[in-house]
C-alpha positions in Angstrom: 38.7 7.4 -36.6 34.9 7.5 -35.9 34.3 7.6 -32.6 30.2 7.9 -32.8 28.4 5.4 -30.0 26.5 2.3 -31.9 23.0 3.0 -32.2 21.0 0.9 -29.7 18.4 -1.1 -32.1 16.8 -1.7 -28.1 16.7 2.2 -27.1 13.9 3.3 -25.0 13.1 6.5 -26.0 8.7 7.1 -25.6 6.7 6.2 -23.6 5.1 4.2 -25.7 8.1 2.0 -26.3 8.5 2.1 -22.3 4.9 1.1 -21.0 5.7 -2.1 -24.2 8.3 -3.7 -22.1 6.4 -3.1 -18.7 3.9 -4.5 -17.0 0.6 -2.0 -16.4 0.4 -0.3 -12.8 -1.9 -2.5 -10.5 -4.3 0.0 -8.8 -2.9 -0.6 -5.5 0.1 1.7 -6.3 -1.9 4.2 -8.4 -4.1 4.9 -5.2 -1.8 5.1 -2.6 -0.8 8.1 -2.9 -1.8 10.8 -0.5 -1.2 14.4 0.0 -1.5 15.5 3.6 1.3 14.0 6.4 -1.3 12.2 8.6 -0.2 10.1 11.7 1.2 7.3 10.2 3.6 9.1 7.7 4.7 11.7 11.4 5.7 8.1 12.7 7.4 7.4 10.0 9.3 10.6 9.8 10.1 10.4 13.7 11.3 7.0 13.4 13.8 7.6 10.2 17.6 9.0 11.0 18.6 9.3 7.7 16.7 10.4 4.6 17.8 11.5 1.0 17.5 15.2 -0.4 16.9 15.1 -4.5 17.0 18.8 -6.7 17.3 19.8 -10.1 18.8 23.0 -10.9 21.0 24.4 -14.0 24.1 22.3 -12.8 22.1 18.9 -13.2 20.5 16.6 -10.7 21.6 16.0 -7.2 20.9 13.1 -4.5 22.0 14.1 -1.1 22.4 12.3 2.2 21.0 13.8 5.7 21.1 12.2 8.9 21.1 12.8 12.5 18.9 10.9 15.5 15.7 9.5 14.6 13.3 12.9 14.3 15.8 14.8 13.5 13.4 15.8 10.8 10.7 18.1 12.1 6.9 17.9 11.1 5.1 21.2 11.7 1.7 21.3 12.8 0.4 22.3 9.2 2.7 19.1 7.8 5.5 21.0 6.2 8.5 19.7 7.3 11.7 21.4 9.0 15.2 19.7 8.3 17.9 21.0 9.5 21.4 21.4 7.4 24.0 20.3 9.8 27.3 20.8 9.0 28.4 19.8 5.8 31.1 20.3 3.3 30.0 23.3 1.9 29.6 22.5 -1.7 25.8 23.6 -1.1 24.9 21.6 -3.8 21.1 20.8 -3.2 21.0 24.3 -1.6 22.0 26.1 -5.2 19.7 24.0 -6.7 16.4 24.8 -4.6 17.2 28.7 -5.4 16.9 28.1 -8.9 14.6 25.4 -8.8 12.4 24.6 -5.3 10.7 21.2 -6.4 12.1 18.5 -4.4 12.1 15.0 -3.1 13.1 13.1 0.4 13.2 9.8 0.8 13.0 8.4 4.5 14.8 5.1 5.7 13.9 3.2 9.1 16.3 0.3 10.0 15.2 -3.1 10.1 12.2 -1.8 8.3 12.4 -2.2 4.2 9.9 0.2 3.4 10.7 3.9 2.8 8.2 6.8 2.6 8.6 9.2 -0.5 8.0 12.6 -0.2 7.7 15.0 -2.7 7.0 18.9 -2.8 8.9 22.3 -2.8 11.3 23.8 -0.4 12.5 27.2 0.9 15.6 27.7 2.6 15.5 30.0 6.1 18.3 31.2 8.5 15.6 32.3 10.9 17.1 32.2 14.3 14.2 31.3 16.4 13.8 28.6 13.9 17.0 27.3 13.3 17.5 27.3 17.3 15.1 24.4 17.8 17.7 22.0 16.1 20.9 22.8 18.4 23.0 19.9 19.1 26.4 19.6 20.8 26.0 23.5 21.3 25.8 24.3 17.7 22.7 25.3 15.9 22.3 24.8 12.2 22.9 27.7 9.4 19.9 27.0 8.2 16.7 25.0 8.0 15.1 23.5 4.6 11.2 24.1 5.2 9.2 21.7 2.4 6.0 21.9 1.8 4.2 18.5 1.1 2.7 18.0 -2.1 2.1 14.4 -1.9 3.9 11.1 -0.3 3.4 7.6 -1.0 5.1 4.5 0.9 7.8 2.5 -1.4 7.4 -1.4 -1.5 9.9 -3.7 0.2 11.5 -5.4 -2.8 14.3 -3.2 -3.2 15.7 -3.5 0.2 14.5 -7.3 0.6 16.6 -8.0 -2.4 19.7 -5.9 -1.3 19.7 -7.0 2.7 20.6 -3.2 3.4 19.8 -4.0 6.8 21.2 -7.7 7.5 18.7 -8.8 9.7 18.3 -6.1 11.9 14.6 -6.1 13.6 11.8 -3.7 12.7 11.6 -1.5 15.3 8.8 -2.0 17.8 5.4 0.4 17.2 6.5 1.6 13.7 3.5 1.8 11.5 3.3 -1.6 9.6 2.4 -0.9 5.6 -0.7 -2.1 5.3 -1.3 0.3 8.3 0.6 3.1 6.2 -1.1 2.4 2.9 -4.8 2.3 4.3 -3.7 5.8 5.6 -3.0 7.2 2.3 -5.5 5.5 0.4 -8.6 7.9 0.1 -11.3 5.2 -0.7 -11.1 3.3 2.8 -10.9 0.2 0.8 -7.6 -1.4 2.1 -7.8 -4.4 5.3 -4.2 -3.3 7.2 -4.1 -6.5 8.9 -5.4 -8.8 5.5 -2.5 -6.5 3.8 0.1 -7.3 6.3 -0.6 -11.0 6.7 -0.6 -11.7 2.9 2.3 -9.5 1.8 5.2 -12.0 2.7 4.4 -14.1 -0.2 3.1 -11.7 -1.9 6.4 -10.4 -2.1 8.5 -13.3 -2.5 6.5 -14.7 -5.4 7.4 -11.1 -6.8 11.0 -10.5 -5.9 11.9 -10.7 -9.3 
């Protein structure tokens, strides 16, 4: 019995054949990328209690969950950023990964808010004690702390969360950095109006949902 999958006729396999069934990049999201943690992107980090930990290593690709009070995630003075492994299951997935492989990715969620802030850079994994002190909770500190160091970050549109109501209506919370506020931030040519931005992206968006 042959058991070899059809071939596809529609597979996507260059990026050629990719960029044919997509739209270009506007050059909004080609410039809003930035590669420093400034004030706005700390806010955001503060504000998130759960983010999403991505690796690569030998055994394949990983997406991990981390989550604790908002700022459980630590930005350091220089912008690298301290988060803390709190108990787990042990498979140490994410953690095998970085030792063969230290490139990663974090993604940071805010409730009511349907942005997220990528972040993307390499990591090193410490059981310092001084360090891993600053994050006790309940009387437990954590066996280690994931230090990345931020190669760049970029805010994520709304459409994805719009679409999916992760959130069901819950309010933005008060004083979190709006995106047009966040984007003007990363932009490096000044040339982005936060409040022209904020007031024009509701229909902006819905005329774009899909």
């Amino acid at each position: 019995m042959d058991t070899q999958a059809p071939i596809d006729p529609f597979a996507v396999t260059t990026e050629d054949q990719l960029r044919a069934v997509y739209d270009q990049p506007l050059e909004g999201p080609l410039k809003k990328v930035t590669h420093r943690v400034e004030a706005t992107a700390r806010a955001w980090i503060a504000a998130s209690p759960f983010c999403i930990l991505s690796t690569v290593g030998a055994r394949g690709v990983h997406a991990t969950p981390r989550g604790d009070a908002p700022g459980f995630v630590a930005v350091e003075p220089d912008g690298s950023l301290l988060i803390p492994d709190r108990r787990g299951n042990n498979r140490l997935d994410a953690y095998r990964d970085i030792l063969e492989d230290n490139r990663v990715s974090v993604i940071f969620f805010v409730p009511g808010a349907s942005e997220v802030l990528r972040v993307h850079g390499t990591a090193r994994i410490t059981s310092d004690p001084a360090l891993c002190s600053r994050f006790v909770e309940r009387g437990k500190a954590p066996a280690t702390v994931l230090v990345v160091t931020v190669s760049e970050l970029f805010m994520q549109c709304a459409k994805s969360i719009m679409r999916s109501r992760l959130w069901g209506g819950a309010p933005r919370p008060a004083g979190l950095p709006t995106m047009g506020q966040l984007i003007a931030s990363h932009r490096a040519d000044g040339q982005v109006d936060p409040a022209a931005y904020d007031r024009e992206a509701p229909e902006r968006l819905n005329q774009t949902m899909y």
